[in-house]
C-alpha positions as CSV (number, residue, x, y, z in Angstrom):
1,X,-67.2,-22.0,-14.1
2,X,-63.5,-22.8,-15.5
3,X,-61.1,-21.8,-13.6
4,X,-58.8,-20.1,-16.5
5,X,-61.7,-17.3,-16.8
6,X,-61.3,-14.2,-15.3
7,X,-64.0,-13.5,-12.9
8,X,-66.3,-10.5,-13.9
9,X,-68.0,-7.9,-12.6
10,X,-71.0,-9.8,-14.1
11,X,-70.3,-13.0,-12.8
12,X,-70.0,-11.4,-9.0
13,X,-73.6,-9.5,-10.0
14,X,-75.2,-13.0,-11.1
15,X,-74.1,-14.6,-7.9
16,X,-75.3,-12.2,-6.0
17,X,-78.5,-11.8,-7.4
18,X,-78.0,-7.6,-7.9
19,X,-77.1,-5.5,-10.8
20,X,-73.6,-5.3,-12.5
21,X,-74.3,-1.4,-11.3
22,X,-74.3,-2.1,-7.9
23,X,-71.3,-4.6,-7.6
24,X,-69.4,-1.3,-9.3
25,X,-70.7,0.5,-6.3
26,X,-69.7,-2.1,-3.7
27,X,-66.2,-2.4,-5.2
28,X,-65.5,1.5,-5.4
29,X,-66.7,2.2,-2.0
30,X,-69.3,4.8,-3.3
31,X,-72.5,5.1,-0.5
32,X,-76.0,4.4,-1.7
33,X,-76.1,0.7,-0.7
34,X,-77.6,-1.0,1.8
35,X,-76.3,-2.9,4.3
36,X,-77.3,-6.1,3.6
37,X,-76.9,-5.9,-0.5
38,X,-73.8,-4.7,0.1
39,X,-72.3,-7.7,2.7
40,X,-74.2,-9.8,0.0
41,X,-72.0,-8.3,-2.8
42,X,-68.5,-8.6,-0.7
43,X,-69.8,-12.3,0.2
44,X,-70.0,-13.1,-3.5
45,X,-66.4,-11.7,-4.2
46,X,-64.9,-13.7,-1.7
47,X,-67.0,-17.0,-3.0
48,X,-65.5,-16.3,-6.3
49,X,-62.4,-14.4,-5.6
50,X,-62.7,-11.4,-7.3
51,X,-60.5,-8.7,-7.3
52,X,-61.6,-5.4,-8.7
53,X,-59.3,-3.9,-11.5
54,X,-57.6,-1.5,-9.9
55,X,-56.2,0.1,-12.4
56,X,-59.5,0.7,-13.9
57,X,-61.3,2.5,-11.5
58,X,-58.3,4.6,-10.6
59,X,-58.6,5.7,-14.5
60,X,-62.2,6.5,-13.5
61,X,-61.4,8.7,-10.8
62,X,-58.2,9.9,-12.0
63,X,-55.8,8.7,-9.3
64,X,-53.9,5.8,-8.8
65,X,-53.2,6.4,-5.0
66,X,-49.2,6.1,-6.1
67,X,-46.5,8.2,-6.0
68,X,-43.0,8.3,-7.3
69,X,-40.2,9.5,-5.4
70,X,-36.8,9.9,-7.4
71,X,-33.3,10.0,-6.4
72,X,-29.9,10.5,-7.3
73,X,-28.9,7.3,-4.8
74,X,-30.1,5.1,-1.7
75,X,-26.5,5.1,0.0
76,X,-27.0,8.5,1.7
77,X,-28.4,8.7,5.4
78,X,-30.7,12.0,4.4
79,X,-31.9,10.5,1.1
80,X,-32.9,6.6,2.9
81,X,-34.3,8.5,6.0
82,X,-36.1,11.1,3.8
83,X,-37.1,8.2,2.0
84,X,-38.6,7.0,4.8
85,X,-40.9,10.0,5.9
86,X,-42.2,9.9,2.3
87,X,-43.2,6.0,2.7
88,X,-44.7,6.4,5.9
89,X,-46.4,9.6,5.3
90,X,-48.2,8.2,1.8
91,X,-49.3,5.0,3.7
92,X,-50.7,6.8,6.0
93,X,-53.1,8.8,3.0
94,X,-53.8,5.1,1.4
95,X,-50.8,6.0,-0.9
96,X,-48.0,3.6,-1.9
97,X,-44.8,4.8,-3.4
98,X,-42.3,3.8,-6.3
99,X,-39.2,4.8,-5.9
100,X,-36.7,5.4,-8.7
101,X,-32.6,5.8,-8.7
102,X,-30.8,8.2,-11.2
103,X,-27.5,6.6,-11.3
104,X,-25.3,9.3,-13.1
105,X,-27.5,12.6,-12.0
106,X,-27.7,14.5,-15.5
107,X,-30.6,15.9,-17.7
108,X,-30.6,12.5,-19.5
109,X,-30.9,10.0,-16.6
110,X,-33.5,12.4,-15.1
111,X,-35.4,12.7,-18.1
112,X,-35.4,9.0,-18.7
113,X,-36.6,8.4,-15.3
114,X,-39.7,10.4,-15.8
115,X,-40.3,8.9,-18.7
116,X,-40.3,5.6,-17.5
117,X,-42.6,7.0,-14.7
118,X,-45.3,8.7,-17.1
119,X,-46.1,5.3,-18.6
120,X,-46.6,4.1,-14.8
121,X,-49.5,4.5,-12.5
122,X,-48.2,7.4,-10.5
123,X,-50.0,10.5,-10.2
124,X,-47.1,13.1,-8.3
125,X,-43.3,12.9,-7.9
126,X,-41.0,14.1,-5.5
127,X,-37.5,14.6,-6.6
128,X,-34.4,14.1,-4.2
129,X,-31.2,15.2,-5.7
130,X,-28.2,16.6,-4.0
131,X,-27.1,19.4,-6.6
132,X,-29.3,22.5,-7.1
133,X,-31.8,21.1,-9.3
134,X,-33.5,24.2,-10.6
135,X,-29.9,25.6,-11.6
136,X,-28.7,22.6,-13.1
137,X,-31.4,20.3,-14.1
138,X,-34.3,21.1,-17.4
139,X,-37.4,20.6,-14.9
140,X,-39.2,22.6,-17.0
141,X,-39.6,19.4,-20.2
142,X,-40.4,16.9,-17.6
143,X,-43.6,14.8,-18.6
144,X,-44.8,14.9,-15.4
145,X,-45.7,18.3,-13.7
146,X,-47.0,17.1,-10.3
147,X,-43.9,17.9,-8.3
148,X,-41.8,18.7,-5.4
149,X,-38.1,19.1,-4.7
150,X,-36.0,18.4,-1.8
151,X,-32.7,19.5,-0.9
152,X,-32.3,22.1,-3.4
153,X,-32.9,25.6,-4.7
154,X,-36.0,27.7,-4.1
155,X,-35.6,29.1,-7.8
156,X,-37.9,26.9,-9.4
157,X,-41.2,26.4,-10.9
158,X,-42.3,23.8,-8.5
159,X,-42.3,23.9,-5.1
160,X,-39.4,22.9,-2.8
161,X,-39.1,21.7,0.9
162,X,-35.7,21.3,2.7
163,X,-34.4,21.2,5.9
164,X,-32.8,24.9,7.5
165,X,-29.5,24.3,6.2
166,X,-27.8,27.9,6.7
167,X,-29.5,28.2,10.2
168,X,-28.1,24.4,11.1
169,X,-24.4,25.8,10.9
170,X,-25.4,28.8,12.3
171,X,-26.4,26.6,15.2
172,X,-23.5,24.5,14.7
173,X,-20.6,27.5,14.6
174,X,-22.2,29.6,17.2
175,X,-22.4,26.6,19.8
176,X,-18.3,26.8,19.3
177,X,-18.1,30.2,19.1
178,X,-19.9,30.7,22.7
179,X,-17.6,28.1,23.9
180,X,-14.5,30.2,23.1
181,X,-13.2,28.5,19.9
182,X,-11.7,30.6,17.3
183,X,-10.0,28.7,15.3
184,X,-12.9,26.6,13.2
185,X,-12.4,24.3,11.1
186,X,-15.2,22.9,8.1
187,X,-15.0,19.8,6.5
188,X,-18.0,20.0,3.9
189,X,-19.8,17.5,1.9
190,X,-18.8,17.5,-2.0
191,X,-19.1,20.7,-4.4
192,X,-21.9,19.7,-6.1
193,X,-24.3,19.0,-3.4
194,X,-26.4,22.6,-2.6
195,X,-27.2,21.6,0.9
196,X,-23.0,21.3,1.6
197,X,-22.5,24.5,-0.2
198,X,-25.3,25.8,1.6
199,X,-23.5,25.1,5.3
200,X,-20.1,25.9,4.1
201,X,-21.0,29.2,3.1
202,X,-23.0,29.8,6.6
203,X,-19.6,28.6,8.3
204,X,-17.8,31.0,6.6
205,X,-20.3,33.7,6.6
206,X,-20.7,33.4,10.7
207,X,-17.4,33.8,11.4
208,X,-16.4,36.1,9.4
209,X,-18.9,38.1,11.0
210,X,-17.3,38.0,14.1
211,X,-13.7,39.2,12.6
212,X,-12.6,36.1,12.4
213,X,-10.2,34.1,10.0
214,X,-12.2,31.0,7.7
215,X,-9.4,28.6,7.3
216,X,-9.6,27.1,4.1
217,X,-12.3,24.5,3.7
218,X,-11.3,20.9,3.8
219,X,-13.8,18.9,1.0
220,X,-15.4,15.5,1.8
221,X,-17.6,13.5,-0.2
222,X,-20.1,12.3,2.5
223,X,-18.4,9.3,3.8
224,X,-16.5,8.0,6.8
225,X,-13.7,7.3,4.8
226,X,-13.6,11.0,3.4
227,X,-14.0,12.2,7.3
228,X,-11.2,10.2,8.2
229,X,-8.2,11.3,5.3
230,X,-9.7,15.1,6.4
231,X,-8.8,14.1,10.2
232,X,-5.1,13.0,9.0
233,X,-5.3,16.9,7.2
234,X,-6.8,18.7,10.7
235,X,-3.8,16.7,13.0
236,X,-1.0,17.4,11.1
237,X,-1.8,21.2,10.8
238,X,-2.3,21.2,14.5
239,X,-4.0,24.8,14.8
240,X,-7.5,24.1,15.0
241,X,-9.3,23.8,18.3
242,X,-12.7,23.0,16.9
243,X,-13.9,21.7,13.7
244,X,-17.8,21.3,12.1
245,X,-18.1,18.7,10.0
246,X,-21.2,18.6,7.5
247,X,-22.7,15.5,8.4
248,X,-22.3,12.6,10.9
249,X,-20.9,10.0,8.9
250,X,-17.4,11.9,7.8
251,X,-17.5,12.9,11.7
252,X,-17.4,9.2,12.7
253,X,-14.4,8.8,10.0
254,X,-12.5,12.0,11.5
255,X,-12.7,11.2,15.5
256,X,-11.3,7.6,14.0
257,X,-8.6,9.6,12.6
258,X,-7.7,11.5,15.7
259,X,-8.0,8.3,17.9
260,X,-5.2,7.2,16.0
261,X,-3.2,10.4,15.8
262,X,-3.7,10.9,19.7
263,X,-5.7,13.8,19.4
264,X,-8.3,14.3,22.3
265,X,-11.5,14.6,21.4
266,X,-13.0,17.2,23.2
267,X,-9.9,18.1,25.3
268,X,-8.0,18.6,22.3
269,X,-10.3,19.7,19.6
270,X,-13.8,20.1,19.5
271,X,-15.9,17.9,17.1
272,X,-20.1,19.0,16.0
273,X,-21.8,16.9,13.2
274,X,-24.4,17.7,11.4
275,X,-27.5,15.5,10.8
276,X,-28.2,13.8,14.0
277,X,-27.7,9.6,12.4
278,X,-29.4,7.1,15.1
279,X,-26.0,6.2,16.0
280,X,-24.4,9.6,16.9
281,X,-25.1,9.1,20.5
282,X,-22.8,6.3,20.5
283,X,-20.1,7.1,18.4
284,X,-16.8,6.4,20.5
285,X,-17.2,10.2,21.5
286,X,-21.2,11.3,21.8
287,X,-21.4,13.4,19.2
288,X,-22.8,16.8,19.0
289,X,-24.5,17.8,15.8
290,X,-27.6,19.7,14.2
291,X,-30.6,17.6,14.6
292,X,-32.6,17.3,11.0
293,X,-36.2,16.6,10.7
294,X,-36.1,14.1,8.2
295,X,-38.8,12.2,8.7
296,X,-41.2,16.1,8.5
297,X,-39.5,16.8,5.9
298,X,-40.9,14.0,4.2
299,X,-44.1,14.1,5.3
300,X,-44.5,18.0,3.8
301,X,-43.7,16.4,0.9
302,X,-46.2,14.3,0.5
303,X,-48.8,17.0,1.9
304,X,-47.1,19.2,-1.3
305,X,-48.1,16.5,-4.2
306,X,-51.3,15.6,-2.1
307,X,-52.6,19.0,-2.5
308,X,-51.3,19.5,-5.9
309,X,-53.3,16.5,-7.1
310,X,-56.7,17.3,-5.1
311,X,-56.6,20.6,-6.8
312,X,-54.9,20.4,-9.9
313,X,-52.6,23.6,-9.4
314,X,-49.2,23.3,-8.5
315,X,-47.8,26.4,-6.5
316,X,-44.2,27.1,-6.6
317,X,-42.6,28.2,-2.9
318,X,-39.8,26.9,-0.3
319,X,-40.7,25.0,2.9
320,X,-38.4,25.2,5.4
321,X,-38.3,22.3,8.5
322,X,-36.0,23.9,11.4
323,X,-32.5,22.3,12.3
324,X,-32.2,21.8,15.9
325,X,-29.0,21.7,18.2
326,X,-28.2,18.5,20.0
327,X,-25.2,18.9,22.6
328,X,-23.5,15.6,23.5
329,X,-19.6,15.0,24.7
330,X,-17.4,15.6,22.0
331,X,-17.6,19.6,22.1
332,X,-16.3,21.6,25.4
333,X,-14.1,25.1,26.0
334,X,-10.8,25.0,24.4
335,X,-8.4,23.5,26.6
């Protein structure tokens, strides 16, 4: 047999001495065949290397086993660690994943993405974007309507799982509060991401019920670098005892900052992070912050787009994985 010919279901069924019907069995896993006709079939394919066409039979049953996960960008810890809980979730399910980045998040770049996915072999998305999707984003023209959102709003068509944002900085604030702070600081994460508008406005909204003053936010973007010009801010005001900052990364760039200013961190100020990033435990100061479920969080996500492709019926709703407190050394009493 030359071998420039692509090997048929026929050929393996000649070989094997069976019908082309029951080599289509064999190769889609479907019962009904004996034990030995079946080894006999799965000898043949190996004999003359056949490889069943995927792509075919997942046309037959109407899956492809593959899902697409979307996002605005992979240099964010939540978004690669979410990332990650969708992987090992779908693998898990005999699932693999295609993952897609947006660039410049707007209706067009979105859009285009799902566009490029519908003439793919996906059957379900999941959509990770920092701003509030259902708000800002036309979900409802998208050509794909298997769906679920993370890190957004619950005002939406499709369903939505996140991590407890508000309840994080309750955790966060009131862990400060019962130490005695009153002065407490926020640096958040940028404007247009819903989960940092989400813990600023908890911040604010905890201690103002306590009659306290909410200093005037102090706006990062997410990065050490935006942590650390924010720490420069927080030392030369010199007033705050305590400051919760909305995720790890800006925290490391802030306790850099107060290293250099010679501002003590706990004795001095009081530093809680929010995330919990494999290397919090050993920043220069252990770092007390809100643990995040991130790897559950993906995992619900790909039990979402599971169901919704078993059954056919997508069922709009919020999910909400619980934040958890995690007290290391760089929070105490005010000195």
């Amino acid at each position: 047999m030359s071998t420039t010919t692509p090997i048929s279901m026929a050929d393996v069924a000649r070989h094997a001495g069976v019908s082309a019907q029951t080599v289509s069995r064999v190769s889609n896993g479907a019962p009904g065949v004996k034990g030995p006709t079946r080894e006999r079939v799965l000898r043949a394919m190996r004999e003359l290397k056949y490889r069943p066409n995927s792509a075919a039979r997942a046309l037959k049953r109407g899956s492809f086993r593959s899902i697409a996960v979307v996002l605005s960008d992979l240099s964010s810890t939540g978004n690669l660690r979410t990332l990650r809980g969708v992987v090992e979730a779908a693998a898990a399910s005999d699932y693999s994943v295609t993952v897609r980045t947006l660039g410049a998040l707007t209706n067009e770049s979105l859009r285009g993405a799902f566009d490029r996915l519908s003439e793919s072999a996906v059957d379900a998305a999941v959509l990770l974007v920092e701003m509030d999707a259902s708000a800002e984003l036309n979900l409802d023209t998208l050509p794909l309507d298997r769906l679920v959102i993370v890190d957004s709003h619950a005002a939406t068509a499709f369903p939505v799982v996140d991590s407890d944002q508000a309840a994080g900085a309750r955790q966060a604030v009131d862990h400060l509060l019962a130490l005695g702070h009153r002065g407490i600081h926020h640096v958040s994460g940028p404007a247009r991401s819903f989960s940092s508008r989400a813990r600023a406005a908890a911040w604010r909204e905890r201690i103002e019920e306590r009659g306290l003053y909410a200093p005037d936010l102090i706006q990062g973007d997410w990065s050490a670098e935006s942590g650390y010009q924010a720490g420069h801010r927080l030392a030369d005001l010199g007033s705050a005892t305590a400051v919760f900052v909305a995720n790890d990364e800006m925290a490391l760039g802030l306790l850099r900052a107060f290293g250099e200013r010679g501002v003590r961190v706990p004795e001095d100020i009081s530093v809680i992070g929010f995330d919990d990033i494999e290397l919090a435990p050993n920043f220069p100061v252990p770092l007390t912050t809100v643990h995040q479920d991130f790897d559950r969080v993906g995992a619900l996500c790909v039990e979402t787009v599971l169901r919704q492709i078993d059954s056919g019926v997508v069922t709009p709703g919020l999910t909400v994985v619980p934040t958890r407190l995690v007290v290391r050394a760089s929070t105490s009493a005010p000195d």
